[in-house]
PDB file with SEQRES, HELIX, SHEET and CRYST1 records, atoms N, CA, C and O in Angstrom:
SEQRES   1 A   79  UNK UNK UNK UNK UNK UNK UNK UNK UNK UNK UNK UNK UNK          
SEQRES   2 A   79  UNK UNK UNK UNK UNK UNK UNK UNK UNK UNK UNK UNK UNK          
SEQRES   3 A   79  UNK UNK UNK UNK UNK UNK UNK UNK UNK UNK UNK UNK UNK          
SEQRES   4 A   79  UNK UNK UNK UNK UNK UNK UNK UNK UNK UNK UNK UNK UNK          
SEQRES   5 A   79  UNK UNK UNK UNK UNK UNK UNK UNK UNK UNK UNK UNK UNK          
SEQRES   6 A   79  UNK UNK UNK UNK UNK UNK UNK UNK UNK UNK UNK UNK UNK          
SEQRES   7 A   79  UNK                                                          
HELIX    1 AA1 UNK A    3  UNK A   10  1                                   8    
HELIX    2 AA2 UNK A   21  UNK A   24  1                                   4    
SHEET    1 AA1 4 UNK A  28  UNK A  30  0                                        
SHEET    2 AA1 4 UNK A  46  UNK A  51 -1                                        
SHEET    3 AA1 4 UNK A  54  UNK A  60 -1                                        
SHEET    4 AA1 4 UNK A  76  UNK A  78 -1                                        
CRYST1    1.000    1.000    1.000  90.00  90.00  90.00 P 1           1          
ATOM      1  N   UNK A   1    -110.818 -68.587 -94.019  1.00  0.00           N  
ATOM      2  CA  UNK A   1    -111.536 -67.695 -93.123  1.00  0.00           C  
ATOM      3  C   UNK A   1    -112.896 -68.319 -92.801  1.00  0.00           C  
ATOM      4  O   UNK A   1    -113.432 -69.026 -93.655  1.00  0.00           O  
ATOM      5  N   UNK A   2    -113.439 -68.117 -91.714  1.00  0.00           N  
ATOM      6  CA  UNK A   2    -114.268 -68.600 -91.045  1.00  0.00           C  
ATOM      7  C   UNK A   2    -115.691 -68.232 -91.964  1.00  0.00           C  
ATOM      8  O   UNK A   2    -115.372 -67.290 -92.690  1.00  0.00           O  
ATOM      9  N   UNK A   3    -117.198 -68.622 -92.226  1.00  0.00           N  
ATOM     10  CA  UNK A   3    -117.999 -67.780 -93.144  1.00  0.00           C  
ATOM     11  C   UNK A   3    -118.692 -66.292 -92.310  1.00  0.00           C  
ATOM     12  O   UNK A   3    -119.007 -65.217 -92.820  1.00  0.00           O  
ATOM     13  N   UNK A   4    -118.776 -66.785 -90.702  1.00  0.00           N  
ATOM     14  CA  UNK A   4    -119.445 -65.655 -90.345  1.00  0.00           C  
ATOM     15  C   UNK A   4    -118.499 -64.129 -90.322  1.00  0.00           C  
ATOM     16  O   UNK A   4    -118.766 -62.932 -90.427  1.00  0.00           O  
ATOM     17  N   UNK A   5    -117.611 -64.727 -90.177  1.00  0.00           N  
ATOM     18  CA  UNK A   5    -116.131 -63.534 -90.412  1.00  0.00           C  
ATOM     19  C   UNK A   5    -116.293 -62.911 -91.838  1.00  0.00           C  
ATOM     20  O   UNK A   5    -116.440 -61.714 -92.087  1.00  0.00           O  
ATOM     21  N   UNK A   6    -116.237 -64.003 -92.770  1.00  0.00           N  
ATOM     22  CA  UNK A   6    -116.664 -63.029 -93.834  1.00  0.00           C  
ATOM     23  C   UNK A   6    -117.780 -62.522 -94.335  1.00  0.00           C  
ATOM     24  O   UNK A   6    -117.626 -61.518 -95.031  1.00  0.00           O  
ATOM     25  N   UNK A   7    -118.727 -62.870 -94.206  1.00  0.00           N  
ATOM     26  CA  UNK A   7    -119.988 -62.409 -94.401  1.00  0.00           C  
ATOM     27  C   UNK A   7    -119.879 -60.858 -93.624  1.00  0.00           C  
ATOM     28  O   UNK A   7    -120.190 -59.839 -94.240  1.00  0.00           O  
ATOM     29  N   UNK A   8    -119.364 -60.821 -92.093  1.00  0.00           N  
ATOM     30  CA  UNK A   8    -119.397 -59.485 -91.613  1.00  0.00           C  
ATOM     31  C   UNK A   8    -118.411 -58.383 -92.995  1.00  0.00           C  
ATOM     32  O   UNK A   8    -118.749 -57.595 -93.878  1.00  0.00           O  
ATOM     33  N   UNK A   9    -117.166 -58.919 -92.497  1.00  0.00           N  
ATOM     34  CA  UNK A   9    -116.366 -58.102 -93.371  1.00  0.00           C  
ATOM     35  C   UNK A   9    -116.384 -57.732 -94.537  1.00  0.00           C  
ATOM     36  O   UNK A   9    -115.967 -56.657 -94.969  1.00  0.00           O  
ATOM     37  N   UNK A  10    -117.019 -58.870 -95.306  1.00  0.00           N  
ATOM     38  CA  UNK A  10    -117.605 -58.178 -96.585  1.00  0.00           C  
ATOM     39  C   UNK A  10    -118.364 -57.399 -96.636  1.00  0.00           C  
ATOM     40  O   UNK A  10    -118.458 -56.677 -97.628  1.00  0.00           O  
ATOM     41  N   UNK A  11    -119.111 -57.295 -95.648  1.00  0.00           N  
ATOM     42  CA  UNK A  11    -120.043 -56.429 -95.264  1.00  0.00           C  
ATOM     43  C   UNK A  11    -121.580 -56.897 -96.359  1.00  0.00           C  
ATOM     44  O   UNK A  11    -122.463 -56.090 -96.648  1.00  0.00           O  
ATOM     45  N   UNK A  12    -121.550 -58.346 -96.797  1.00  0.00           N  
ATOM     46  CA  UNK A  12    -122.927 -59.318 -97.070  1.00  0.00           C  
ATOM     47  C   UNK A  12    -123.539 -59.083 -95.843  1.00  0.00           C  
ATOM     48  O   UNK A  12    -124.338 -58.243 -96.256  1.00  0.00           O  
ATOM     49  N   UNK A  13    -123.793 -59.173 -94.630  1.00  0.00           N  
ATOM     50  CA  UNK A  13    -123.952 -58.891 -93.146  1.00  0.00           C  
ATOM     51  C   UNK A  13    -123.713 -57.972 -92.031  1.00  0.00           C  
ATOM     52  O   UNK A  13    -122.679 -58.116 -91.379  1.00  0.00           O  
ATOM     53  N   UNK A  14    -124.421 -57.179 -91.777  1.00  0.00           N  
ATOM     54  CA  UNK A  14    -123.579 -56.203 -91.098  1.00  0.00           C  
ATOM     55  C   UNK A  14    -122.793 -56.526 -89.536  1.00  0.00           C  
ATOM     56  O   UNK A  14    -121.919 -55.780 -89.094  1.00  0.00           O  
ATOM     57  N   UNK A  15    -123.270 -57.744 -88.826  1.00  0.00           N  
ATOM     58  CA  UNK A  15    -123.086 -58.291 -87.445  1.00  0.00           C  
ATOM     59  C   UNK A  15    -122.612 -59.538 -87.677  1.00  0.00           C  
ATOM     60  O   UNK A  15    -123.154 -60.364 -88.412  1.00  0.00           O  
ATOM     61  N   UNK A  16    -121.305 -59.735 -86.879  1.00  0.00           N  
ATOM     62  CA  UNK A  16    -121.215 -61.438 -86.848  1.00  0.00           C  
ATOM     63  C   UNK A  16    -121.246 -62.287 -86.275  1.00  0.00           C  
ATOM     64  O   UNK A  16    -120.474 -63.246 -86.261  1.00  0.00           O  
ATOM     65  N   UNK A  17    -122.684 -61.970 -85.352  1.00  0.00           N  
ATOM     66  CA  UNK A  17    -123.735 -62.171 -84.290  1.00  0.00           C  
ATOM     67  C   UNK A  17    -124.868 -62.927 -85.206  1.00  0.00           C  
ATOM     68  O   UNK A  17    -125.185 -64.111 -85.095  1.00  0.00           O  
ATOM     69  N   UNK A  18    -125.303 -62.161 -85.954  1.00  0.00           N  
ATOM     70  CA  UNK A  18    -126.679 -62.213 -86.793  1.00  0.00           C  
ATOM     71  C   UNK A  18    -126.145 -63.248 -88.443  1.00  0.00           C  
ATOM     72  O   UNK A  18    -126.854 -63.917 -89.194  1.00  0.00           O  
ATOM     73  N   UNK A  19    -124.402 -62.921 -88.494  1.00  0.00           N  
ATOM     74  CA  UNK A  19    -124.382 -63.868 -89.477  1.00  0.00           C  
ATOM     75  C   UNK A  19    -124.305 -65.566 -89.184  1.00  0.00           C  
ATOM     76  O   UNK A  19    -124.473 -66.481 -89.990  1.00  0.00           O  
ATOM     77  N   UNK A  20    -124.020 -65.618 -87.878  1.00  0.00           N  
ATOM     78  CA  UNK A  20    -123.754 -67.080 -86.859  1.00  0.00           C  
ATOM     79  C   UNK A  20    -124.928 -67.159 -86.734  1.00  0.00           C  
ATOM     80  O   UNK A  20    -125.238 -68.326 -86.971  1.00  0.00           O  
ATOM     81  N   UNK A  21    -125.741 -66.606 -86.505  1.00  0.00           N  
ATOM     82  CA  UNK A  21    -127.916 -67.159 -86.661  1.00  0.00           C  
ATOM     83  C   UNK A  21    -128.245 -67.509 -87.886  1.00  0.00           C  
ATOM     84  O   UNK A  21    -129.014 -68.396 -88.256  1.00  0.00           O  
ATOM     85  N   UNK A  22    -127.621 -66.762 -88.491  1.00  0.00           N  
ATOM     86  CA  UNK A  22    -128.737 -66.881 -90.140  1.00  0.00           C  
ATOM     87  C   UNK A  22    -127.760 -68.334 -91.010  1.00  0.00           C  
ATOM     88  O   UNK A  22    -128.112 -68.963 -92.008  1.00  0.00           O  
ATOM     89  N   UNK A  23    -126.262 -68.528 -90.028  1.00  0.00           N  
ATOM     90  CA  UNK A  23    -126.051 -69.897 -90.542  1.00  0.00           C  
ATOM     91  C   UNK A  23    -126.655 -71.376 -89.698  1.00  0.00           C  
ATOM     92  O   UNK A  23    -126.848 -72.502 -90.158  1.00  0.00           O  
ATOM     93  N   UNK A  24    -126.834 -70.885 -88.412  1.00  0.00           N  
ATOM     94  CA  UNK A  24    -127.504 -71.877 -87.483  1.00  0.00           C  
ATOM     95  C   UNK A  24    -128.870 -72.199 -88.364  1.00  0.00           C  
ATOM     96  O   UNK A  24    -129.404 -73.307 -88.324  1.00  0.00           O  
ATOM     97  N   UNK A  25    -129.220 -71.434 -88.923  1.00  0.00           N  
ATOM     98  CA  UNK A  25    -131.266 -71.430 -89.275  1.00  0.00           C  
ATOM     99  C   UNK A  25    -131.063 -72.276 -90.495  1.00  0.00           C  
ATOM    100  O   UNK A  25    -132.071 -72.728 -91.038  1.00  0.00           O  
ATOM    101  N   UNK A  26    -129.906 -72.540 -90.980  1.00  0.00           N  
ATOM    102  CA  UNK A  26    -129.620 -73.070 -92.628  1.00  0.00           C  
ATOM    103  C   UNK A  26    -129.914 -71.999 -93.591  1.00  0.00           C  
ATOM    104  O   UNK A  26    -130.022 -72.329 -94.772  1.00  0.00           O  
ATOM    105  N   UNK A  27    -130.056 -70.790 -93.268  1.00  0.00           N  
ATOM    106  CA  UNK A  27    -130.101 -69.525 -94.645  1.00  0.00           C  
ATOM    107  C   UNK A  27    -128.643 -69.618 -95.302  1.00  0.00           C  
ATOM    108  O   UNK A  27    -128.551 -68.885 -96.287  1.00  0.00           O  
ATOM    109  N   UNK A  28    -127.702 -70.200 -95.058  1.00  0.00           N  
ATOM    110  CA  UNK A  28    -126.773 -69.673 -95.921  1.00  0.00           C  
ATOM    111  C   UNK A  28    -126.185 -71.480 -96.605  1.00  0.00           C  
ATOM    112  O   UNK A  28    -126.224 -72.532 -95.966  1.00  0.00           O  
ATOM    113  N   UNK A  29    -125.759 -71.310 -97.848  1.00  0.00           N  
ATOM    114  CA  UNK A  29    -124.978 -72.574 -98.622  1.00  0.00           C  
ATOM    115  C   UNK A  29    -124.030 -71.890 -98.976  1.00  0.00           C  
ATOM    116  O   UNK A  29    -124.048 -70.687 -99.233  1.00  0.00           O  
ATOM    117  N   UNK A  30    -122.536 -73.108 -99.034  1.00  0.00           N  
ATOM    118  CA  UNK A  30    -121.347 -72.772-100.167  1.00  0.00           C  
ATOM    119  C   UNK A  30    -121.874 -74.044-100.971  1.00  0.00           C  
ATOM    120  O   UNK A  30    -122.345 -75.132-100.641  1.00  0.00           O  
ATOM    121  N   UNK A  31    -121.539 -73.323-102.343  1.00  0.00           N  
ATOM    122  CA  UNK A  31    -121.495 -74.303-103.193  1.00  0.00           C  
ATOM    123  C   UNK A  31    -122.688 -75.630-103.182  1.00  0.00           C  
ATOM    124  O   UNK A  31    -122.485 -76.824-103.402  1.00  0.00           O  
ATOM    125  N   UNK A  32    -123.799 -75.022-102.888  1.00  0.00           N  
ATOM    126  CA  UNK A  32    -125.116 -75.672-102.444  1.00  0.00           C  
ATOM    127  C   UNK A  32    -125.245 -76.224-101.552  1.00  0.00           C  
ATOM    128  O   UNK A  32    -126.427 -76.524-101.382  1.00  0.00           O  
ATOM    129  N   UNK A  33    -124.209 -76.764-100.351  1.00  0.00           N  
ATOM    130  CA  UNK A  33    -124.473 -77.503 -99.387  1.00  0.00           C  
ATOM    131  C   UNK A  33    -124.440 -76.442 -97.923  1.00  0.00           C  
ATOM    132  O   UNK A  33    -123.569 -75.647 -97.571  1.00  0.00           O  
ATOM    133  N   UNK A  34    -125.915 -76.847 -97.197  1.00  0.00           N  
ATOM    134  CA  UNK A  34    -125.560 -75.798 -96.306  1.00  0.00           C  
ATOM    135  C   UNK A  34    -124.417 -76.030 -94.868  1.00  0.00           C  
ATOM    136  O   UNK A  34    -123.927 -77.011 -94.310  1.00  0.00           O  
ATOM    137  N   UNK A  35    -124.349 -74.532 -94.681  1.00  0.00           N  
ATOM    138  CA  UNK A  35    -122.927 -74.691 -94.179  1.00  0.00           C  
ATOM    139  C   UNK A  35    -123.111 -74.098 -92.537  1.00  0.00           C  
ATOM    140  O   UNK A  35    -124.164 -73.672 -92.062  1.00  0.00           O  
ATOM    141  N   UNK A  36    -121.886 -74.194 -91.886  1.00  0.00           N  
ATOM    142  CA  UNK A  36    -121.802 -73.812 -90.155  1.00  0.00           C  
ATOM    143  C   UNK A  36    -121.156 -72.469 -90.615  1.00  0.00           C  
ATOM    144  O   UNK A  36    -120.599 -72.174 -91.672  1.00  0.00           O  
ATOM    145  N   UNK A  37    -121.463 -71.599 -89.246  1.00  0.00           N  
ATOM    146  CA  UNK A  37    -120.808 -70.756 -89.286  1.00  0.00           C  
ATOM    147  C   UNK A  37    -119.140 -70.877 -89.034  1.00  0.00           C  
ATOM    148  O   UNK A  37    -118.468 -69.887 -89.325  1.00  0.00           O  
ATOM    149  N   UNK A  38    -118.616 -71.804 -88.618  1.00  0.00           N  
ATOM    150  CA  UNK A  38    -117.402 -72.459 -88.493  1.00  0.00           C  
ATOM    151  C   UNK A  38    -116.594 -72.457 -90.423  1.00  0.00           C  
ATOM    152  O   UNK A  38    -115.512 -72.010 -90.803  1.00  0.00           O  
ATOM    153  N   UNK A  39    -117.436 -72.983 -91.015  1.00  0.00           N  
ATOM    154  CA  UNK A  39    -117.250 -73.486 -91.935  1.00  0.00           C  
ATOM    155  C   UNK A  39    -116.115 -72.487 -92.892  1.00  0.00           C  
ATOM    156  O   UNK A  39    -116.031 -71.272 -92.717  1.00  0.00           O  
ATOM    157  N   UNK A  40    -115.314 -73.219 -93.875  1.00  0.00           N  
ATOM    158  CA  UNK A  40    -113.884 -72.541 -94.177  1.00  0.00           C  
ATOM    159  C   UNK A  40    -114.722 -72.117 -95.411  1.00  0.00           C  
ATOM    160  O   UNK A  40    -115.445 -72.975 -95.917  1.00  0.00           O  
ATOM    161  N   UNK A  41    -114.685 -70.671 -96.024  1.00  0.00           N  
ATOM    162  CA  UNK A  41    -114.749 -69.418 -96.956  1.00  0.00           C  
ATOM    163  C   UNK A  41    -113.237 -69.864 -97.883  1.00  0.00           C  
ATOM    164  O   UNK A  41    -112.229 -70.203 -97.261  1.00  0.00           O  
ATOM    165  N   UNK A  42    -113.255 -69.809 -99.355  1.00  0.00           N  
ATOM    166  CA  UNK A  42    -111.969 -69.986-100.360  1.00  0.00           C  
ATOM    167  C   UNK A  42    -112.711 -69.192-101.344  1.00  0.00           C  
ATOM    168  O   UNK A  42    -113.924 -69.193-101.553  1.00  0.00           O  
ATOM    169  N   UNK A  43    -111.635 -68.401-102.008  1.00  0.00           N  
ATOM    170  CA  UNK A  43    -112.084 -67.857-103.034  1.00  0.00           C  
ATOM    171  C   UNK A  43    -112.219 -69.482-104.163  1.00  0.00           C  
ATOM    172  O   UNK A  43    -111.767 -70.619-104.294  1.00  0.00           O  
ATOM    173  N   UNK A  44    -113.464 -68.214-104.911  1.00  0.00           N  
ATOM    174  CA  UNK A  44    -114.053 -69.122-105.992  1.00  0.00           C  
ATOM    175  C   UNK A  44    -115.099 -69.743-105.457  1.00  0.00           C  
ATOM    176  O   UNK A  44    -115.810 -70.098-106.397  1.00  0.00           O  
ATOM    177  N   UNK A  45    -115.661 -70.125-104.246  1.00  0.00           N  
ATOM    178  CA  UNK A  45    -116.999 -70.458-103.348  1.00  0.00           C  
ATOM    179  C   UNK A  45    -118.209 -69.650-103.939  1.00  0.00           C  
ATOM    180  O   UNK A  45    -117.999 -68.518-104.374  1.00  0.00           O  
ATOM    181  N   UNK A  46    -119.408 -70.168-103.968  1.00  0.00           N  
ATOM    182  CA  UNK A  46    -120.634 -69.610-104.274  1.00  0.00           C  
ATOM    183  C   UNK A  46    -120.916 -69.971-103.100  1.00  0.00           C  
ATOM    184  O   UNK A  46    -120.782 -71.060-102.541  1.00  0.00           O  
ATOM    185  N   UNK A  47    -121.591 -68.333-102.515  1.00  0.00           N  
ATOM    186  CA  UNK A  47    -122.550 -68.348-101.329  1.00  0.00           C  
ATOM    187  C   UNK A  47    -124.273 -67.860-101.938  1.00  0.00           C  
ATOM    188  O   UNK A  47    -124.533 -66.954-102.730  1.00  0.00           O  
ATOM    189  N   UNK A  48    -125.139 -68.710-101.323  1.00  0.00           N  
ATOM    190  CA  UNK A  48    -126.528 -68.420-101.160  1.00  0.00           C  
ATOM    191  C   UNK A  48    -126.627 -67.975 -99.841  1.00  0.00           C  
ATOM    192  O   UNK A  48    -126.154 -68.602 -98.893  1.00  0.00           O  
ATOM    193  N   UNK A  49    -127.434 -66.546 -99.711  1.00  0.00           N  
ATOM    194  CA  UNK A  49    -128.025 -66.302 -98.446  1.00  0.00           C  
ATOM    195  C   UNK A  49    -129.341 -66.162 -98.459  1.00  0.00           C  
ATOM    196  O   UNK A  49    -129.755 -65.697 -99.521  1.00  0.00           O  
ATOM    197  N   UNK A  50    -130.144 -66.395 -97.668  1.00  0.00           N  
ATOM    198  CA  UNK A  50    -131.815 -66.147 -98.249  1.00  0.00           C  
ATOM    199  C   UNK A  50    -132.294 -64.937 -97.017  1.00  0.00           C  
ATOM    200  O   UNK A  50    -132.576 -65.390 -95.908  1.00  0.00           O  
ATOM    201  N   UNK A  51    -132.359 -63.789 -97.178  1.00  0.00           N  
ATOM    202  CA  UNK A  51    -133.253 -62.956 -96.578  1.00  0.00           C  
ATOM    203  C   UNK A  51    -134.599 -62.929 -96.887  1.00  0.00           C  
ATOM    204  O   UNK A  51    -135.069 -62.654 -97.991  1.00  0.00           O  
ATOM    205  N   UNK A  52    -135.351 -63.289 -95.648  1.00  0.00           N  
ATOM    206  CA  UNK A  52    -136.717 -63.665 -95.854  1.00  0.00           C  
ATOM    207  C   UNK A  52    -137.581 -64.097 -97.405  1.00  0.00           C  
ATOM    208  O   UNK A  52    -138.160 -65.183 -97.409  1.00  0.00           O  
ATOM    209  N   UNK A  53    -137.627 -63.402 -98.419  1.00  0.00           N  
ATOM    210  CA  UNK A  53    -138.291 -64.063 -99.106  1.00  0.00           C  
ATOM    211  C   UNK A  53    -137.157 -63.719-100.312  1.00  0.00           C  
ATOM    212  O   UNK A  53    -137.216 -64.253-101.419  1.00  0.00           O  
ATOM    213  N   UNK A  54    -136.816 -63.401-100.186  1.00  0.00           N  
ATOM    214  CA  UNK A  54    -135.134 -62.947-101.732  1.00  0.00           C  
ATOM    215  C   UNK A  54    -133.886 -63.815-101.388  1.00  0.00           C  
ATOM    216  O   UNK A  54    -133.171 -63.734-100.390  1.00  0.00           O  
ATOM    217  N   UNK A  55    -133.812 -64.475-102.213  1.00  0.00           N  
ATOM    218  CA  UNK A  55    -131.532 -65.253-102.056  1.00  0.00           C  
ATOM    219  C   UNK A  55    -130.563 -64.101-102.485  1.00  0.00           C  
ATOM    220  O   UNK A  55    -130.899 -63.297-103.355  1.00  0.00           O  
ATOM    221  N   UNK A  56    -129.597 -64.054-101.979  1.00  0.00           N  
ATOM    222  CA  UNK A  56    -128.752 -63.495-102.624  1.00  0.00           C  
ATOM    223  C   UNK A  56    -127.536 -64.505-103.086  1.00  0.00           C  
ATOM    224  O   UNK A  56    -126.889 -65.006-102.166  1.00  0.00           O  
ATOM    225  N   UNK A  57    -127.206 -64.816-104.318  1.00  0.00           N  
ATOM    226  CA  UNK A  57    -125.887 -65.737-104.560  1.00  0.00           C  
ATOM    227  C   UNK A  57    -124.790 -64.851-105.140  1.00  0.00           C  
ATOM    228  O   UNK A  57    -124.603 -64.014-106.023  1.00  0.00           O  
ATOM    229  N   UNK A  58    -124.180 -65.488-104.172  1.00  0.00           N  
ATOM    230  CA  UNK A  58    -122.366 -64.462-104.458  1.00  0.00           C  
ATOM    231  C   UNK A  58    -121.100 -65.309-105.118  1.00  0.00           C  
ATOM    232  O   UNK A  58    -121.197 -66.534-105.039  1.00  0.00           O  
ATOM    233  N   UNK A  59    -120.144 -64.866-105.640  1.00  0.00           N  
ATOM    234  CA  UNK A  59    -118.606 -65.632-106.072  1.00  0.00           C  
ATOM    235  C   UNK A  59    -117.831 -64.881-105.058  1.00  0.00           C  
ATOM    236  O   UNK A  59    -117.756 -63.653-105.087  1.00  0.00           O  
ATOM    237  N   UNK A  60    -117.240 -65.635-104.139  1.00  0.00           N  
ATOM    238  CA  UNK A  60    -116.305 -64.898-103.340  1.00  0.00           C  
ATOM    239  C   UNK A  60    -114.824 -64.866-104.094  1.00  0.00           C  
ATOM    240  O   UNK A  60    -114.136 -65.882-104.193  1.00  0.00           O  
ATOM    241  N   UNK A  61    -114.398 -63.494-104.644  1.00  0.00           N  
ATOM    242  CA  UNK A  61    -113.191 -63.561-105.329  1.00  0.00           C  
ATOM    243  C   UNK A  61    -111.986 -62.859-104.409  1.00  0.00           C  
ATOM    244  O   UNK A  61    -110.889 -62.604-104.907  1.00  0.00           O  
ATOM    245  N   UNK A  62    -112.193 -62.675-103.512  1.00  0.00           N  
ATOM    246  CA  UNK A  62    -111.210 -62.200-102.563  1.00  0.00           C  
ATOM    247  C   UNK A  62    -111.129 -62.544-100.627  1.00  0.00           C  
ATOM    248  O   UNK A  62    -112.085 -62.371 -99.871  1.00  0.00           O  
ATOM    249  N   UNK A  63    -109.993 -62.956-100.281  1.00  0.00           N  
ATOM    250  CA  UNK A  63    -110.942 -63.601 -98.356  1.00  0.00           C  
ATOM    251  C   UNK A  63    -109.659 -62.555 -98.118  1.00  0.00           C  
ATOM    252  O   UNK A  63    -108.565 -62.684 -98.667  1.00  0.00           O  
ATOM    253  N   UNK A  64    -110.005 -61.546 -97.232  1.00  0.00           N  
ATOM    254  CA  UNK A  64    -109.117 -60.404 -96.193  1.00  0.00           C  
ATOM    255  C   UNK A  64    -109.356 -60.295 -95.169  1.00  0.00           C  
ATOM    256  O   UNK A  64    -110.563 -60.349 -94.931  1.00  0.00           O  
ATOM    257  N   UNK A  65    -108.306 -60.060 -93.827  1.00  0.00           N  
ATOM    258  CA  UNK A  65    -108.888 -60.067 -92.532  1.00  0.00           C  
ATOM    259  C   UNK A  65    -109.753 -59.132 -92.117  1.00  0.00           C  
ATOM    260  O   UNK A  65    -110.701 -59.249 -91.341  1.00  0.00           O  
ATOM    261  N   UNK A  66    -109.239 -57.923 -92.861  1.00  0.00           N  
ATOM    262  CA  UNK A  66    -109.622 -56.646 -92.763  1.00  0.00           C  
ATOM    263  C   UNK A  66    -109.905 -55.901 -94.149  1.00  0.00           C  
ATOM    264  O   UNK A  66    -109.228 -56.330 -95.083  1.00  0.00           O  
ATOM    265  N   UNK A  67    -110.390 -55.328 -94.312  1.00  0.00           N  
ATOM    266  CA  UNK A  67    -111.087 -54.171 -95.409  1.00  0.00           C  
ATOM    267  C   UNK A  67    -111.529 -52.678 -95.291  1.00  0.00           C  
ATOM    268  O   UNK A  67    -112.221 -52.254 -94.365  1.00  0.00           O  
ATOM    269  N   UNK A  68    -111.098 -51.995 -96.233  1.00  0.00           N  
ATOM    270  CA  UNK A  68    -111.955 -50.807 -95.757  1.00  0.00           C  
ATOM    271  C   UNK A  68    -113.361 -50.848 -96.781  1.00  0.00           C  
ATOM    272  O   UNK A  68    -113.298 -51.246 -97.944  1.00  0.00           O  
ATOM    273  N   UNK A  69    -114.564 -50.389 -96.165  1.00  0.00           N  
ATOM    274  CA  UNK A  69    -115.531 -50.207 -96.562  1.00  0.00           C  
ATOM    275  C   UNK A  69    -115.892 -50.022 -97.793  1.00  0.00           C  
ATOM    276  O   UNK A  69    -116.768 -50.584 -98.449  1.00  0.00           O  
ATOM    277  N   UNK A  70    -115.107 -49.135 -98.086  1.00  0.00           N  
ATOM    278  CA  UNK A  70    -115.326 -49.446-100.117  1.00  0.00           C  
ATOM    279  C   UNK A  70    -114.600 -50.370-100.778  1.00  0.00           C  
ATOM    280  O   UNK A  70    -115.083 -50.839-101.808  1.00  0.00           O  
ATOM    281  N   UNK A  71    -114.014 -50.570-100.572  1.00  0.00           N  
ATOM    282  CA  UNK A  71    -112.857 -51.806-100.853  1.00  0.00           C  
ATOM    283  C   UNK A  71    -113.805 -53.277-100.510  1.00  0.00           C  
ATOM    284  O   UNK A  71    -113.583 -54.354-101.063  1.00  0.00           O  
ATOM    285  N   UNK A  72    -114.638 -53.097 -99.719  1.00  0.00           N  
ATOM    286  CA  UNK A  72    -115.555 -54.793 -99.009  1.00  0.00           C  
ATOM    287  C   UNK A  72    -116.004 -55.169-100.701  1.00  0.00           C  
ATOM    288  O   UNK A  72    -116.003 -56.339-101.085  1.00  0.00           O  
ATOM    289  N   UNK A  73    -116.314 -54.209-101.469  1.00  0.00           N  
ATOM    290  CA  UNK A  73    -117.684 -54.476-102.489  1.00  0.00           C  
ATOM    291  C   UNK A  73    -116.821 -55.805-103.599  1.00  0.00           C  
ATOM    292  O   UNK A  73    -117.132 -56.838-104.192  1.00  0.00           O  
ATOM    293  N   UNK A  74    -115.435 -54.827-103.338  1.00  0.00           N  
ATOM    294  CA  UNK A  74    -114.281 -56.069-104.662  1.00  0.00           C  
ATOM    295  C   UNK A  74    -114.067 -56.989-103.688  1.00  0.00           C  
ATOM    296  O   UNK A  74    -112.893 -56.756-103.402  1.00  0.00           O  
ATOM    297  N   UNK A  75    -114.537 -58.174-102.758  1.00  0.00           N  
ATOM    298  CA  UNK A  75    -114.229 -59.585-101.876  1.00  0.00           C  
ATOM    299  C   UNK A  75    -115.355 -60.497-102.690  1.00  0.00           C  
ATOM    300  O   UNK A  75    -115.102 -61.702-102.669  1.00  0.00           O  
ATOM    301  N   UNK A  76    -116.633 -60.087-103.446  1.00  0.00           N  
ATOM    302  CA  UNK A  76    -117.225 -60.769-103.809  1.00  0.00           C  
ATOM    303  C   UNK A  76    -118.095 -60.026-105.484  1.00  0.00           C  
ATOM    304  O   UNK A  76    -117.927 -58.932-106.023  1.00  0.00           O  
ATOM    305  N   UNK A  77    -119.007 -61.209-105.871  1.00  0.00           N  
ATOM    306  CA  UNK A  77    -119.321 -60.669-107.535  1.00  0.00           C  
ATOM    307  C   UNK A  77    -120.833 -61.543-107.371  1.00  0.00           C  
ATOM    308  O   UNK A  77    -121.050 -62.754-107.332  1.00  0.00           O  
ATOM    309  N   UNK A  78    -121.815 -60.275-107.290  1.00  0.00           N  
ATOM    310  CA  UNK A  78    -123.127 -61.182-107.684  1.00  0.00           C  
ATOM    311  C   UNK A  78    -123.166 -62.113-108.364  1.00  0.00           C  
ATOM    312  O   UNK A  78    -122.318 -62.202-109.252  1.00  0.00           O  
ATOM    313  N   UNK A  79    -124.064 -63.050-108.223  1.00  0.00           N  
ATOM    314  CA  UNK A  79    -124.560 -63.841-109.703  1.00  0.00           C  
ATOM    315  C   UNK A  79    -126.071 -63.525-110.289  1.00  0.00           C  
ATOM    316  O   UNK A  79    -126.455 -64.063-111.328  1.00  0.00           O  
TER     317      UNK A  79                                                      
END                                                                             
């Protein structure tokens, strides 16, 4: 799956408008290297996102096309 696709659907992002910017700007890495919004999502991937002055790093343990909203929270596991 594409990252800006999941970032929306996981709902890490709420737009996948704003998640294709915040990978253009270099805010987001898999696995430390930063990545395109193109770029292929596998479970077991560590994502860094940096909102303005806070990162958030994630384990993506699940990639779905679709989700329902409470269900988004089990696709990934803080670190």
């Amino acid at each position: 799956m594409r990252l800006d696709k999941f970032l929306k659907v996981s709902r890490l992002i709420k737009r996948r408008t704003v998640a294709n910017e915040a990978c253009d700007a270099g805010r987001v890495t898999i696995n430390g290297k930063p990545a395109k919004a193109s770029a292929a999502v596998k479970e077991g991937d560590i994502l860094e996102i940096g909102f303005g002055t806070k990162a958030v790093k994630v384990e993506v343990l699940n990639v779905q096309e679709t989700v329902k909203k409470d269900d988004a929270k089990e696709m990934y596991k803080y670190l």
